[in-house]
C-alpha positions, 0 to 999 in steps of 0.5 A: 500500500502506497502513502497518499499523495497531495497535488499541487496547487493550482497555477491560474490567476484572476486573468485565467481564460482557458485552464488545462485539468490533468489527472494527478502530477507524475512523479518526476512533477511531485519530486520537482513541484512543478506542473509537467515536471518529465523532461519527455512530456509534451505539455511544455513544448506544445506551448512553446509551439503555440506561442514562439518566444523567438530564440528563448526555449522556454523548457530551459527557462526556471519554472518561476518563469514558464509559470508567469509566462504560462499566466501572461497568456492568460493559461491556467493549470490545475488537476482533477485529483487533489489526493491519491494513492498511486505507484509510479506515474500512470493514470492507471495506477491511480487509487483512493482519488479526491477530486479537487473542489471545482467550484473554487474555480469561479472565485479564483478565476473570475474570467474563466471562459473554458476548461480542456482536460489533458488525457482521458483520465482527466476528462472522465470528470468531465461531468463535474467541470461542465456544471460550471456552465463553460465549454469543456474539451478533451485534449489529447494527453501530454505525457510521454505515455500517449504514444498513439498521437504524434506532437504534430497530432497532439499541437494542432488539436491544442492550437485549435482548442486555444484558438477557439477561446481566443489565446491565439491570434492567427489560426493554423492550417489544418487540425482536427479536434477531438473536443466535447462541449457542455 
């Protein structure tokens, strides 16, 4: 039996437009206290593509400044689960979950205008982030462990999630969406 595990807080500011909902941080994620800690997971890499920062590579900048940079795009981060029991880092492993107090959302994010649920375990709580009363996608996930979709696969249904709620200016060509709204 595994200890119970406590996510991290939520990365959103009053600005927020659009948050991105993960399962529950890996551990590479808990061990550094960072969102989309893993080196290999896309989550980082798909933003940068999103929104260029010229020469600068945000995935070597400090996490201090990949969060600012994150909230200046008016982007959050949070998780479904506040708690669970889980060895190693997959979804599949997830026991005991808590499901974080979604209704906190509306207070801490006054401006919240969507909600986009990184990977299938995520999005199965779709049900409780559509009482809020906002659109609510299901993206492919991030994690290294979602082989199945290529970057390029995985970066056209984001830019067209993030173009849809307005966090990105010129639209991309193509891209299909795999998204639900509520």
């Amino acid at each position: 039996m595994t200890s119970p595990l406590t996510a991290l807080p939520p990365l959103v500011s009053s600005r927020t437009k659009l948050l991105i909902l993960g399962s529950f941080p890996g551990v590479a994620s808990l061990k550094a206290q960072q969102y989309y800690g893993h080196p290999q997971n896309h989550f980082w890499r798909i933003l940068q593509a999103i929104w260029p920062s010229g020469h600068l590579d945000m995935r070597a900048t400090s996490y201090q400044n990949r969060s600012e940079w994150l909230l200046s795009k008016q982007l959050g981060v949070w998780d479904v689960y506040a708690a669970c029991e889980r060895e190693g880092s997959l979804d599949s492993n997830i026991r005991n979950a808590v499901l974080n107090d979604f209704s906190l959302l509306k207070e801490l994010c006054p401006g919240l205008q969507a909600i986009a649920h990184n990977g299938g375990e995520s999005f199965r709580h779709a049900k409780h982030t559509m009482l809020l009363g906002l659109p609510v996608y299901k993206l492919p996930s991030t994690s290294p462990a979602n082989a199945s979709w290529s970057f390029e696969r995985k970066l056209a249904a984001w830019r067209e999630v993030f173009e849809r709620n307005g966090l990105v200016q010129e639209p991309a060509a193509g891209g299909a969406l795999d998204a639900s709204s509520g």
